[in-house]
SENU-746504 format. One line per field, with one value per residue: x, y, z of N, C-alpha, C, O in turn. Coordinates in steps of 0.001 Angstrom, whole numbers, always signed. Layout:
% residues N
n_c1	(X:...)
n_c2	(Y:...)
n_c3	(Z:...)
ca_c1	(X:...)
ca_c2	(Y:...)
ca_c3	(Z:...)
c_c1	(X:...)
c_c2	(Y:...)
c_c3	(Z:...)
o_c1	(X:...)
o_c2	(Y:...)
o_c3	(Z:...)
END
This chain:
% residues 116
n_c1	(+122661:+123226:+125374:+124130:+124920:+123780:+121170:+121031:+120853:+121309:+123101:+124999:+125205:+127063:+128659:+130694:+130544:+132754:+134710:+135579:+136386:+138334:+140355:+139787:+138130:+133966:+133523:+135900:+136163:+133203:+134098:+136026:+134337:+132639:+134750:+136247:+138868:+141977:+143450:+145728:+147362:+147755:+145661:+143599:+143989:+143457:+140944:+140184:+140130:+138559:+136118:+136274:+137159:+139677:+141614:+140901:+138703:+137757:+137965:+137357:+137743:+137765:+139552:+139340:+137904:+140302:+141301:+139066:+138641:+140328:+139469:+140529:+142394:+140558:+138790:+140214:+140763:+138303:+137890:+140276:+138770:+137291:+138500:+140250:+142569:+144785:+144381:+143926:+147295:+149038:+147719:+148998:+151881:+152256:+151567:+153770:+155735:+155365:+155632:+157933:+159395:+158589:+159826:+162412:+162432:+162245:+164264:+166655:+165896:+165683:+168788:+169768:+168905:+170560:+172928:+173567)
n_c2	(+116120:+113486:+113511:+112465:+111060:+110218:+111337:+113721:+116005:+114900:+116181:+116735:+114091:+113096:+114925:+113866:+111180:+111449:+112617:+111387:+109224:+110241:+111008:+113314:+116162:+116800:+119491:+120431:+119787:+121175:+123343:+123526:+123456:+125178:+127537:+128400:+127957:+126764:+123737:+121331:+119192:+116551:+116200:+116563:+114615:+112757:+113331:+112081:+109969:+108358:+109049:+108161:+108896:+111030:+113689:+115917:+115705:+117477:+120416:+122466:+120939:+120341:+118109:+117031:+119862:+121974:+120031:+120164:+122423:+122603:+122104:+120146:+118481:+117153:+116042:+114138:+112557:+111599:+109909:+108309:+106930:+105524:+103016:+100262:+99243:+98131:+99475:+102130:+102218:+102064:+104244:+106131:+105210:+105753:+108529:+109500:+109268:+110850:+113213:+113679:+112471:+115183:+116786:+116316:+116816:+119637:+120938:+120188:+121562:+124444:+124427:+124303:+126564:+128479:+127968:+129592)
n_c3	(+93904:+91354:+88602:+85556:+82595:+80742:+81419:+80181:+77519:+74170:+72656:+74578:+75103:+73577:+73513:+75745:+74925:+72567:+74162:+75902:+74148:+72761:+74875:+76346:+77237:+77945:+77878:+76552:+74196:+73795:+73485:+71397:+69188:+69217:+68463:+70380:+71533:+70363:+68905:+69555:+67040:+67753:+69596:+67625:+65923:+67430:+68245:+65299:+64793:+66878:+65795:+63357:+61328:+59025:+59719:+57577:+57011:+58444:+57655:+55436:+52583:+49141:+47960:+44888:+43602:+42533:+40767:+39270:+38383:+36060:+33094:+31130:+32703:+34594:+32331:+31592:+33536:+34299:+31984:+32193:+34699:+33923:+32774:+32944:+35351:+33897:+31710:+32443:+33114:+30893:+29660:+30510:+30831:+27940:+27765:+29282:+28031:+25858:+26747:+28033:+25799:+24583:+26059:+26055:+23563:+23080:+24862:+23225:+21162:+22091:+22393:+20562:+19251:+21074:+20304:+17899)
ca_c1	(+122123:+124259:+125380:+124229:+125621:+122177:+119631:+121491:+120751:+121885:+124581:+125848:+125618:+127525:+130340:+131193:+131657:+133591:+135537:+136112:+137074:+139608:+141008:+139161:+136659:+133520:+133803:+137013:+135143:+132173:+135412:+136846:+133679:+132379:+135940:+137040:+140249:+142683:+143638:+146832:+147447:+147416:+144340:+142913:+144206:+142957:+139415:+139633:+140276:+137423:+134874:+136845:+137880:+140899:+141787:+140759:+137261:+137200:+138369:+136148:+138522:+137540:+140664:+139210:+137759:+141459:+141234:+137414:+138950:+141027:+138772:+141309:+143037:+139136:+138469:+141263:+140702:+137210:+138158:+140536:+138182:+136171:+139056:+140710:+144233:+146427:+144496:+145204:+148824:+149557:+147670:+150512:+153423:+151977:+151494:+154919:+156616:+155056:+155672:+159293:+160015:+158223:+160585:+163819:+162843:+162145:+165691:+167605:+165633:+166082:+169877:+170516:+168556:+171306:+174492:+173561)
ca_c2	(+115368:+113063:+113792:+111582:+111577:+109560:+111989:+114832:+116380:+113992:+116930:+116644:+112947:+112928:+115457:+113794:+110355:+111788:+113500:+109760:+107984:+111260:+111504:+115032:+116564:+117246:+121396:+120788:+119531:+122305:+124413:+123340:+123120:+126942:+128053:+129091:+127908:+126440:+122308:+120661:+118774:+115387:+116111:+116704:+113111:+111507:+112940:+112068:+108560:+108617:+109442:+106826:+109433:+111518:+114940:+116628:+115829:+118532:+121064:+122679:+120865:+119446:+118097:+117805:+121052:+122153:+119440:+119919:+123770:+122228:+120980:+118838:+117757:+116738:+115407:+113054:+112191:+110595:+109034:+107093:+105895:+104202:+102063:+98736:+99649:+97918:+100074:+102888:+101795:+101689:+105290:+106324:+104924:+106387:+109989:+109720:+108948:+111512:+114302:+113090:+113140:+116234:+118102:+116328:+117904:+120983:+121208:+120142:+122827:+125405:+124117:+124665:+128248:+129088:+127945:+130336)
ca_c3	(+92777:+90841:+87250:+84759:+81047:+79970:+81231:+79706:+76291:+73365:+72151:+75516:+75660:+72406:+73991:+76727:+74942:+71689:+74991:+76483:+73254:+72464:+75888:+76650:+78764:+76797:+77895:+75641:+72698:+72976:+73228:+70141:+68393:+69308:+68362:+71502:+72027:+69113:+68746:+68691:+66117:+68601:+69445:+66368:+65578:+68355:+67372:+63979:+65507:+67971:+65265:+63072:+59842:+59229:+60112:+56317:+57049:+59663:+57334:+53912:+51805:+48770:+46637:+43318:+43164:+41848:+39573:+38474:+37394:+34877:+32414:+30856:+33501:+34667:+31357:+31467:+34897:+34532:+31054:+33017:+35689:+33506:+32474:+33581:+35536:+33036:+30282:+33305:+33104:+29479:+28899:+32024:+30254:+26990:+28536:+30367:+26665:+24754:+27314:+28207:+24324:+24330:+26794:+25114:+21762:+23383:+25280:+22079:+20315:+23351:+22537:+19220:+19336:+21574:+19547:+16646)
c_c1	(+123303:+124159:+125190:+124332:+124201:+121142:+120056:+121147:+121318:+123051:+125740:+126357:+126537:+129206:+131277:+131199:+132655:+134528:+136242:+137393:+138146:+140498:+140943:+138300:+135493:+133468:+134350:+135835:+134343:+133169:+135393:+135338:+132577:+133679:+136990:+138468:+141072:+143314:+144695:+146565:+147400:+146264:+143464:+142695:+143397:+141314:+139064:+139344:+138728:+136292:+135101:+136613:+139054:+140793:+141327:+139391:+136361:+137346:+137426:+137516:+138453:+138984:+140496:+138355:+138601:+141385:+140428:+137966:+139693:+140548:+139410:+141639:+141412:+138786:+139407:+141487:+139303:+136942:+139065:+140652:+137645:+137107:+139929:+142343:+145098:+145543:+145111:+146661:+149374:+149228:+148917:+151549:+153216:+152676:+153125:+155991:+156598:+155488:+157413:+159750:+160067:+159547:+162210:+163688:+163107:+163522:+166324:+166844:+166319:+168170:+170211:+170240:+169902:+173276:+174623:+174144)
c_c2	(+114858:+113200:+112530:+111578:+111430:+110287:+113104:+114723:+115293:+114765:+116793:+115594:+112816:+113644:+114565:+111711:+110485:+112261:+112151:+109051:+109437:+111788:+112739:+114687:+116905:+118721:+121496:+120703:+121254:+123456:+125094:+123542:+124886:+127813:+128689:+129169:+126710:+124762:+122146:+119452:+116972:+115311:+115959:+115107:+112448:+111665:+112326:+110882:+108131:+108229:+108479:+107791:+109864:+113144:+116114:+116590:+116844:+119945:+121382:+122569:+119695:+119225:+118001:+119007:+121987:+121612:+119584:+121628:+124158:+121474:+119682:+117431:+116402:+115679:+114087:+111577:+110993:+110143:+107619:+106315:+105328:+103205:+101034:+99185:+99150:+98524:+101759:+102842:+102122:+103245:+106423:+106694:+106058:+108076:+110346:+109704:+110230:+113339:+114392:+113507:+114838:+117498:+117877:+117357:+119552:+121485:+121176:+121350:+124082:+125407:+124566:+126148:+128956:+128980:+128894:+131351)
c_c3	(+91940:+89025:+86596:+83199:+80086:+79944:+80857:+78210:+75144:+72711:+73355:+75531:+74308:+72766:+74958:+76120:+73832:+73488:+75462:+75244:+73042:+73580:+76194:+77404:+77214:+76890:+76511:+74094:+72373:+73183:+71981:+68988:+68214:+68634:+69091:+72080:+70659:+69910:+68557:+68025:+66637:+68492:+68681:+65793:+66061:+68181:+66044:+64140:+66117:+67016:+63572:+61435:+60068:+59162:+58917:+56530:+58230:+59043:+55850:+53365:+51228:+47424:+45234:+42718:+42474:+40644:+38727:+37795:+36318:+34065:+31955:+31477:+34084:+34162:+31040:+32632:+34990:+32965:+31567:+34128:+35206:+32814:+33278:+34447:+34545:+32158:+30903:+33084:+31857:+29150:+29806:+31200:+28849:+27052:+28762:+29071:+26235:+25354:+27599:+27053:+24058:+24953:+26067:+23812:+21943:+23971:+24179:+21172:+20757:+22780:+21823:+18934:+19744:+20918:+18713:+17090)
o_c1	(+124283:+123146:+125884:+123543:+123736:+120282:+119250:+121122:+122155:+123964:+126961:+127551:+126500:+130339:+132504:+131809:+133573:+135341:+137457:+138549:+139153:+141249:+141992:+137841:+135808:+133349:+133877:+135104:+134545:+132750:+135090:+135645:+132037:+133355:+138047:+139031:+140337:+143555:+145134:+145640:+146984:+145663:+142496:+141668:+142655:+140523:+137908:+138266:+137930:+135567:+134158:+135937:+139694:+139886:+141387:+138807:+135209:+136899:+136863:+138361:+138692:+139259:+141188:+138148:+138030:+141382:+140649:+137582:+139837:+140895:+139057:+141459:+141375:+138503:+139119:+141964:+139299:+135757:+138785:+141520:+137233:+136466:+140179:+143246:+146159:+145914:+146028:+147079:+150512:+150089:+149466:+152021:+153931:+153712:+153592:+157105:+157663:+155601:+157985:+160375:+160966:+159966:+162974:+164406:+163790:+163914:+166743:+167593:+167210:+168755:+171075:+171104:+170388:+174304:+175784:+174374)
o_c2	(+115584:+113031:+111561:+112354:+112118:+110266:+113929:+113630:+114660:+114100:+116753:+115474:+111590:+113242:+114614:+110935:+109672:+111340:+111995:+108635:+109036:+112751:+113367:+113696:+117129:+119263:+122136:+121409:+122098:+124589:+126204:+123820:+125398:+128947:+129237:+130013:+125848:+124627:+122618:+118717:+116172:+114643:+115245:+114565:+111653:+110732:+112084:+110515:+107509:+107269:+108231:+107304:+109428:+113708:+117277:+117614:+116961:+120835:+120442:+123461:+118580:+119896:+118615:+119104:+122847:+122259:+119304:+121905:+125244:+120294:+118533:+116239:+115181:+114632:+113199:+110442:+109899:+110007:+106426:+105569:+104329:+102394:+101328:+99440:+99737:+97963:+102438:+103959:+102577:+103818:+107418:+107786:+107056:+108586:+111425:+110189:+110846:+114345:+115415:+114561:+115546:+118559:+118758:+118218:+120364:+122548:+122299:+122017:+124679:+126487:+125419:+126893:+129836:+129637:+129277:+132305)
o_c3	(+91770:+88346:+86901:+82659:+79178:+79063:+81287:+77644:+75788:+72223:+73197:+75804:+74215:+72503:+74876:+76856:+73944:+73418:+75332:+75332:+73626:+73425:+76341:+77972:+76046:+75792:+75572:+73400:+71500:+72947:+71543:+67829:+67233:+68280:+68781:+72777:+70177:+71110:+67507:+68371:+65799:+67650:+68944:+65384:+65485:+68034:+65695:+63673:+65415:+67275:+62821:+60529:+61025:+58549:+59315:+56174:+58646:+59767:+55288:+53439:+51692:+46429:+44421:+41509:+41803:+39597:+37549:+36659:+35756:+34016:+32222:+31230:+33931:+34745:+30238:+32636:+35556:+32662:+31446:+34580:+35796:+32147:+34447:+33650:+34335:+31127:+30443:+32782:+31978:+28482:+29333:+30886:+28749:+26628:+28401:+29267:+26175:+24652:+27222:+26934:+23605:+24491:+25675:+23306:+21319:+23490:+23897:+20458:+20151:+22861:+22023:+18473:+19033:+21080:+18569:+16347)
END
């Protein structure tokens, strides 16, 4: 009897063409996808490719969850999405002044503490 990919299961038919477009077998896949055997980092690529995202979306990893635990940082964060990039830009430069100054004063303070 001849194998056919079509009259097979739709998880199967799904392994075996993610396995095509990633240059694999689909075994490999329900390998990789049971946990059975560990991915190089090629590979990994070439699925992320295949399935047409990038390699983070295979992983429980959400990046502003860090950020969302810093209220501030948070709070600062979706104050300036709701603004225009050059008002973006300007609160930047702002920021980048006031913190900059901030660490000069603080060294020349740090400085003079230490002459006494």
């Amino acid at each position: 009897m001849e194998f056919n990919v079509y009259n097979n299961p739709p998880i199967l038919k799904n392994h075996v063409l993610l396995a095509e477009a990633s240059d694999s077998t689909g075994s490999y896949i329900g390998k990789l996808e049971r946990g059975e055997i560990n991915v190089q980092i090629k590979t990994l690529e070439k699925i992320a490719e295949a399935l047409n995202t990038n390699v983070f979306a295979f992983f429980d990893f959400n990046p502003y969850e860090e950020l969302k635990s810093q209220p501030w940082i948070w709070e600062c964060i979706h104050i300036l999405s709701q603004q225009s990039e050059t008002e973006q830009n300007k609160a930047y430069r702002i920021l980048k002044e006031l913190f900059t100054e901030s660490e000069l004063l603080k060294d020349n303070s740090d400085d003079s503490k230490g002459k006494r």
